[in-house]
C-alpha positions in Angstrom: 3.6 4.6 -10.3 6.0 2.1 -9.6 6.6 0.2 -6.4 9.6 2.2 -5.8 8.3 5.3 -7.0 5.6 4.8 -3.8 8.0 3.8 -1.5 10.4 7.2 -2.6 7.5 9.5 -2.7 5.6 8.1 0.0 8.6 7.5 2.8 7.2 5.7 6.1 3.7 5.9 5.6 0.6 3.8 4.7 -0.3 3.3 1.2 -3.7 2.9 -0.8 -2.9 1.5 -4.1 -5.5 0.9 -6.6 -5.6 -0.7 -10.1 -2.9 -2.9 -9.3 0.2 -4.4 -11.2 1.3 -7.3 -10.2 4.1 -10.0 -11.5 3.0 -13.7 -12.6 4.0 -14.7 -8.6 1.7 -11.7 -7.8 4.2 -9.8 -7.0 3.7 -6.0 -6.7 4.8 -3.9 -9.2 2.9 -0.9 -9.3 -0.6 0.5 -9.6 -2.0 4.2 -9.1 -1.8 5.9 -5.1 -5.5 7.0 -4.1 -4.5 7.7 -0.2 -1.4 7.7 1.8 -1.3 8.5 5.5 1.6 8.3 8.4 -1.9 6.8 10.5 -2.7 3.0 9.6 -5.9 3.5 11.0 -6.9 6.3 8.2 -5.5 4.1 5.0 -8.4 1.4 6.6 -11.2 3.5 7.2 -10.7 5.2 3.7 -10.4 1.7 2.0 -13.7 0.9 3.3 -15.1 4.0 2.5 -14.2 3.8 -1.3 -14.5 0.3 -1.6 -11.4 -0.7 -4.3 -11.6 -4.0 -6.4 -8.1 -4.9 -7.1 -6.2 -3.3 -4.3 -2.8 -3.2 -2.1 -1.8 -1.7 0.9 1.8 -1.0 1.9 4.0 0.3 4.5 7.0 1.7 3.2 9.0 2.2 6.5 10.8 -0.2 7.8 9.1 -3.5 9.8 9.8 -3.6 13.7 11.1 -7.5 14.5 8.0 -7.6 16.2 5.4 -7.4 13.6 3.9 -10.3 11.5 1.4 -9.4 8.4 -1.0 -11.7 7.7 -2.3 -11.8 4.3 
């Protein structure tokens, strides 16, 4: 899928995204869904549990002002 095929089928929530596309600035362009959940907390525990190699997680809501990710 595409980045903004995840963030339309996927709408506020959490996203596991495996076998990642990313531009030449490492951008994010896509890469196949293998768990979603409204619960941040979930998308952890099951990236652990699966153990990806090449992997992204996304939010596709909206940021509060108050959050800062740290990559």
């Amino acid at each position: 899928m595409t980045i903004e095929e995840i963030y339309k089928s996927f709408p506020s929530e959490w996203v596991l995204i495996d076998e990642v596309q990313a531009d030449e600035h490492y951008q994010l362009l896509g890469g196949r869904v293998v768990f979603h959940s409204k619960n941040r907390n979930e998308v952890h525990n099951r990236t652990i549990e699966l153990k990806p190699k090449r992997f992204a997680v996304r939010y596709t809501g909206e940021t509060p002002e108050n959050v800062i990710f740290i990559l």
